[in-house]
N, C-alpha and C positions, 0 to 999 in steps of 0.2 A: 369488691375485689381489690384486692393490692399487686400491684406489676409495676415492673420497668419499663418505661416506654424509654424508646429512641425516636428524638423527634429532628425533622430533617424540612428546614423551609428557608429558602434564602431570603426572606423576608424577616428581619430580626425582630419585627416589632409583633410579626405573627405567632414567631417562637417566643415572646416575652410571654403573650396574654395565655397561648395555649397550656405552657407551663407552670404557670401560674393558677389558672384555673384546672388544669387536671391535678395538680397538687393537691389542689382544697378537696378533691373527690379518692383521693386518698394516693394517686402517682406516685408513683419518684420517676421524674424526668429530665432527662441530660438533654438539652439543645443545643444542633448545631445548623449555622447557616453554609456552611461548604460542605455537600456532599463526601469528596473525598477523608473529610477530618472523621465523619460518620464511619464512613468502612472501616477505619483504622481500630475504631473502637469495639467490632462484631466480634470480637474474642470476650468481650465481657458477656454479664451475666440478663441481656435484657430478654425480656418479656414477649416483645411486640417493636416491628419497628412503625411510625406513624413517617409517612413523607410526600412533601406536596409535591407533582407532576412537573411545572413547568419552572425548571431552574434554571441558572445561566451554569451551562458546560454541561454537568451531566444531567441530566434530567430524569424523573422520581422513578420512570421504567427501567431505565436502564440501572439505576441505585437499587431497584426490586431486584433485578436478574441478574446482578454483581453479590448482592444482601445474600442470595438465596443458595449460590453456588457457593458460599463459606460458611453458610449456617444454614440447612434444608428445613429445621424443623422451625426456623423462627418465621410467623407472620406478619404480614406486608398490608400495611392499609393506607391506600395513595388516599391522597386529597385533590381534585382538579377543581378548574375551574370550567372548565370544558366537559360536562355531561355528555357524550356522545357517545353515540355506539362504537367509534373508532377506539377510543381511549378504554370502553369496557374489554374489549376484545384484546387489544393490546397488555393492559392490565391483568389477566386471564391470563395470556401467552406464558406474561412475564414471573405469572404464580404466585402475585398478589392474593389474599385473603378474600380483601373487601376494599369496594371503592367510594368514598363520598362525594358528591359535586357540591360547591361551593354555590352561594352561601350555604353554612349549617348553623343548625345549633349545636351545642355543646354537647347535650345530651345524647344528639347520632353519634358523634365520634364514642363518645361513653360506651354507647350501648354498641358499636361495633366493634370497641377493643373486648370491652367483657366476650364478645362471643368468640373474637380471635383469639384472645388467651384463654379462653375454655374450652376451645378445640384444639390448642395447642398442648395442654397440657391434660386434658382428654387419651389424644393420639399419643403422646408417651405414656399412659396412665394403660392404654389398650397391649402398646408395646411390650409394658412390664408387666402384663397379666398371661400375655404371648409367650413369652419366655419364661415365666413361671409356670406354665404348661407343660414348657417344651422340655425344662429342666427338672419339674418336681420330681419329687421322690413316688414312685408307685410298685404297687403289688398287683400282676394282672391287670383288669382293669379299675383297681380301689387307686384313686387321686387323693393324695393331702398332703399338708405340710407342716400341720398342727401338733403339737409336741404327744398330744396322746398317738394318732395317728403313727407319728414315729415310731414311738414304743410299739404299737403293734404289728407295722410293721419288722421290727426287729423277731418278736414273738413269732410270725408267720415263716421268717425265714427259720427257726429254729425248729419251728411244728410241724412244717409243713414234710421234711425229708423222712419223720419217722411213721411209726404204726401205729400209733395211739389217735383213740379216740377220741375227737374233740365236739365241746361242747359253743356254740357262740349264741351269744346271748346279744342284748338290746333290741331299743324301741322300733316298731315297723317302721320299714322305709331306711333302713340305716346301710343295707346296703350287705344282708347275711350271706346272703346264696354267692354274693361280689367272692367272699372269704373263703367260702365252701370251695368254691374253683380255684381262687387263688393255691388253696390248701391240695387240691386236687393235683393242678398243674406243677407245684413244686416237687413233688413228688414220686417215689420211684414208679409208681402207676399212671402214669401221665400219658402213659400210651394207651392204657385203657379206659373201659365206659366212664365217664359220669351220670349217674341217672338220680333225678330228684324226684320228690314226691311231696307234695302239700298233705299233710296227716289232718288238715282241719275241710279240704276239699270234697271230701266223700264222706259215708256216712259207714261202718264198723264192717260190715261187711263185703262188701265191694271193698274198701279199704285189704282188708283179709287178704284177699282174693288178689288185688296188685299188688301186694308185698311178697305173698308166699307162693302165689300160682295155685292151680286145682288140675285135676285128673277131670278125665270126659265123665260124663255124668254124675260128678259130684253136687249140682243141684239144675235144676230145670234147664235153664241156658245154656247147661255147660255138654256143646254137641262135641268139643275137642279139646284134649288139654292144652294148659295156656304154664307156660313157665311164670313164676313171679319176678318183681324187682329187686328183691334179694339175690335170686341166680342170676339175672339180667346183668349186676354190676358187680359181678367176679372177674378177679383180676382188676378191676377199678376203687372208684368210689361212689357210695350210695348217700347220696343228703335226704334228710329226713326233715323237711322243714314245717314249723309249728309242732313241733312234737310235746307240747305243753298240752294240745288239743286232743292226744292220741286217749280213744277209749279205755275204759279201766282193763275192759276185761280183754284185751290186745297186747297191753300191757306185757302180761306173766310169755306169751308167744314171744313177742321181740327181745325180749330177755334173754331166755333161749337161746333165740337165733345168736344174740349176738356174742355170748358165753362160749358156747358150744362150735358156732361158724356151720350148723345145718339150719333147712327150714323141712319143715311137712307140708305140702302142697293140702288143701283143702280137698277130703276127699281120699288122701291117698294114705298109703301104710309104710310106705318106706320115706326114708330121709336124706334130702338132695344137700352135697354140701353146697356151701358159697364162701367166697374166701374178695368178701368185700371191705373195705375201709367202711366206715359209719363217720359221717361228718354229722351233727344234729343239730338245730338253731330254736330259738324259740324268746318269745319277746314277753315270756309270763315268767313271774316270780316264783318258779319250781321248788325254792325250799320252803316258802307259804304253801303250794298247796303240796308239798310232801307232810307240812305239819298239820293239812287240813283234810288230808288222807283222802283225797283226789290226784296224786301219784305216788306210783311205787319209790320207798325210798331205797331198793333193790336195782332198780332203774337206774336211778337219777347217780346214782353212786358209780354205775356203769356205763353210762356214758358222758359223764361230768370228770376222766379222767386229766381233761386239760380244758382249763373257761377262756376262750377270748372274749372279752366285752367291751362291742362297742359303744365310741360314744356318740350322741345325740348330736344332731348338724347342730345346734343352738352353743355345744360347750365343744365348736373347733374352731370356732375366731375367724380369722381371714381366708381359711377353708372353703368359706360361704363364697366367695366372692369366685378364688378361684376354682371350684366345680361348675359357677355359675359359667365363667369365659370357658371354661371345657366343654359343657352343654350346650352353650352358645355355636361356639367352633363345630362341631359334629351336628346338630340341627340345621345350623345355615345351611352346611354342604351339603346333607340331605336334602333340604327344600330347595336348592338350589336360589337363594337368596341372599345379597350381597351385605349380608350382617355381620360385621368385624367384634363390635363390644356391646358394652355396657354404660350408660351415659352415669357421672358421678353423683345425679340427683336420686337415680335409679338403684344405684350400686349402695348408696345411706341406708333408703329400703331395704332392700333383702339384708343386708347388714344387723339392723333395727327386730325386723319380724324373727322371732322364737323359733320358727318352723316345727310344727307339731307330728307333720307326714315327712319329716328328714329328708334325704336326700334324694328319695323318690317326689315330694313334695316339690323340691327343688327343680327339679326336672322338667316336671307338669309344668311349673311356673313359665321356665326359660322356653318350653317348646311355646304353648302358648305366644309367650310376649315377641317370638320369633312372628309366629304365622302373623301378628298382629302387628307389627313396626313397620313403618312406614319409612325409617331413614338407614342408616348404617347403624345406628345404635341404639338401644333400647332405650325409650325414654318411659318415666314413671307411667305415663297414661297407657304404656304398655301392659302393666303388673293388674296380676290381678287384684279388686276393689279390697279386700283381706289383706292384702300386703301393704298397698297404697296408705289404708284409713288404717295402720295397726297404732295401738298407743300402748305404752310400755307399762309393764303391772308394780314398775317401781314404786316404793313408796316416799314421798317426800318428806319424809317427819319436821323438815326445817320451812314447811310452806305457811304463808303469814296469810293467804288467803282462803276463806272459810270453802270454798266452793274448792278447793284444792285437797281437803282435808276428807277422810274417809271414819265410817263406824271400825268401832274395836272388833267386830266380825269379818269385817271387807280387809283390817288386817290384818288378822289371824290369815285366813286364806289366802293373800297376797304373799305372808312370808312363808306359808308350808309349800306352795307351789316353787316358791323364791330357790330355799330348800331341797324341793324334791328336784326340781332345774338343773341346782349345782351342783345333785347329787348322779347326773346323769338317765335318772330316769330311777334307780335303784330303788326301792321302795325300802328297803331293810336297813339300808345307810342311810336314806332321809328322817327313817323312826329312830336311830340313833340320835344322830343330831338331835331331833326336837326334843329326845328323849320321852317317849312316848311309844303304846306298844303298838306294835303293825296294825292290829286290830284295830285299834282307836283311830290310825291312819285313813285306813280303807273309810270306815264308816265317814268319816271327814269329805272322801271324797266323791263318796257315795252321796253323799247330802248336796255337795255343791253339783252331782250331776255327771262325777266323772265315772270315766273305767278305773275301777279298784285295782281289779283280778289283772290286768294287762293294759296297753297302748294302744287296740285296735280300734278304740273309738275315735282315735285322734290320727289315723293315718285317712290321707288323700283318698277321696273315690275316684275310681278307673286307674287308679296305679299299683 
């Protein structure tokens, strides 16, 4: 670690050696032996101030509690000679750091500056994640600051006022149903329902049956009729989420419904209108399986009349960090546990790891490392072992050691994932790129083990 010490001991010959030797450990150290010449100097730019207890006129506590009241964020680490619980206490009062009693070695002073200047610049580092919270930019409850981010949020303010059907797209976990409301809440029907629906939850018939409702004895169970979630969210908006999963033969119905603005209740002969918005999401590559005629491209054409796509938490940068102190912030208060941040060993981590399960991933992680901290800040042994032990699937073409060096297979697959990465998840932009047909893609990642067809294999369990 590199910092400014301010070193403060009336002893010149204490300040020679001190500065001298914290030099060589990488310091830059101003020495002075009159406290007063010291305070004069607290408008600069130091680190940490270091000062021994017992001087002639002022002495090191009183130089703490003068230090502190002109600079609150800079740390105080007395030096005594006098170990005593008086002096600890007093030290404390005065809002010193950390104390050493004399003799020491070199190394405690070391290793007490490194932790005062890592928690000094920690607590502005928490500061400025705080106020990137409190100022960023948001839709509803969607956080970011990420240049895509932006743009979609731009997109949401523009989509959101009209009548058009929208489609949103990306990898599970990224935060769809966040848009759907958002999209909802901007909107002239903001006073009415939202109602969602998981199309991959149920199975074709029941499905039926919650979408469009039935008449009484339309089949065995049904002792009374039941409205569907198409009339349900008139006058509002209806999200349809996972509708990549929607049966074939449900299909040519919802079409219908949503052409027309009726449904047929299951069972019945007349036709109920519903005068719903249709938000839809879905994290599978709809024009692959429109070309592979496992969806309608009748469908896909009707309600793909406007794409948001988001993107992947891996391609929003410093996003990562701050969702993280968002999560943080709202989990604490909930557990009612006094966890302010993220410690900067902690923060490299999630930084580092891809995150597969996005921003639900994210989530799991922080509630986690919350219930599991033990200090005010999340420290690495917090994360879980996945994030901790993650190694990056970079390739280093320029490494000189053989054990570093990978088969022409392991690179192949390093750079198509590399690829499909920076393609945001896109499967049809990453087969451009390599220039290669989808087809060949999929089998590619089908051999290494992956989800082809979608991203569900790669999202968080319990999220």
């Amino acid at each position: 670690m590199t910092a400014k010490v301010l070193l403060v001991d009336d002893d010149a010959a204490m300040c020679s050696m001190l500065e001298l030797r914290l030099g060589k450990r990488g310091y830059t150290v101003a020495a002075f032996t009159a406290p007063e010449a010291a305070l004069a100097r607290l408008d600069g730019d130091f680190d940490v101030l270091v000062t021994d207890v017992n001087m002639k006129g002022m002495d090191g506590v009183e130089l703490c509690r003068r230090a502190l009241e002109a600079r609150p964020d800079l740390p105080v680490v007395l030096i005594t000679a006098f170990g005593t619980m008086e002096t600890a206490i007093a030290a404390i009062r005065a809002g010193a750091y950390d104390f050493i009693p004399k003799p020491f070695e070199i190394d405690q002073l070391v290793l007490a500056l490194e932790r005062a200047v890592g928690h000094a610049r920690l607590k502005e580092e928490v500061k400025r994640l705080k106020r990137a919270v409190a100022d960023t930019q948001r839709v509803g409850d969607i956080v970011g600051q990420s240049v895509k981010m932006k743009e979609l949020f731009t997109l949401l303010g523009k989509v959101a006022p009209t009548e058009a059907t929208v489609l949103v797209s990306g990898e599970s976990g990224t935060g769809k149903e966040l848009v759907a409301r958002a999209i909802h809440k901007g909107s002239a029907r903001a006073a009415g329902p939202f109602v969602a629906v998981n199309c991959a939850a149920m199975p074709e018939a029941l499905l039926e049956s919650e979408l469009f409702g039935h008449v009484r004895g339309a089949f065995t169970d049904a002792r009374a009729a039941k409205p569907g979630l198409f009339a349900a969210a008139s006058g509002g908006t209806l999200f349809l989420d996972e509708i990549g999963e929607l049966p074939l033969g449900l299909q040519p119905k919802i079409l219908r419904a949503l052409q027309e603005k009726v449904v047929r209740p299951i069972g019945g002969t007349t036709e109920v209108p519903c005068d719903a918005r249709i938000v839809t999401a879905t994290n599978r590559d709809l024009e692959a399986m429109v070309e592979e005629k496992r969806f309608r491209e009748d469908l896909f054409f009707r309600i793909n009349v406007i794409q948001l796509e988001l993107p992947p938490l891996r391609a929003r940068g410093a996003d990562v960090l701050l969702l993280a102190q968002h999560f943080v912030t709202k989990i604490a208060a909930r557990a009612n546990k006094p966890i302010t941040g993220i410690s900067s060993e902690a923060a490299e981590k999630l930084m580092a790891y891809p995150w597969p399960g996005n921003v639900r991933e994210l989530e799991n992680c922080v509630e986690r490392a919350v219930a599991l901290a033990s200090f005010e800040h999340i420290a690495v042994s917090d994360l879980p072992e996945k994030v901790r032990g993650y190694k990056s699937t970079q390739i280093a073409l320029g490494a000189e050691d053989p054990a570093e060096l990978v088969s022409l297979e392991e690179m192949e697959k390093r750079y198509v994932l590399r690829v499909l990465e920076a393609s945001g998840g896109n499967k049809a932009a990453a087969s451009r790129t390599l220039r290669i047909e989808r087809k060949t893609l999929y089998r590619m990642l089908e051999r290494w083990g992956m989800s082809p067809a979608g991203d569900k294999a790669d999202a968080p369990s319990g999220g």
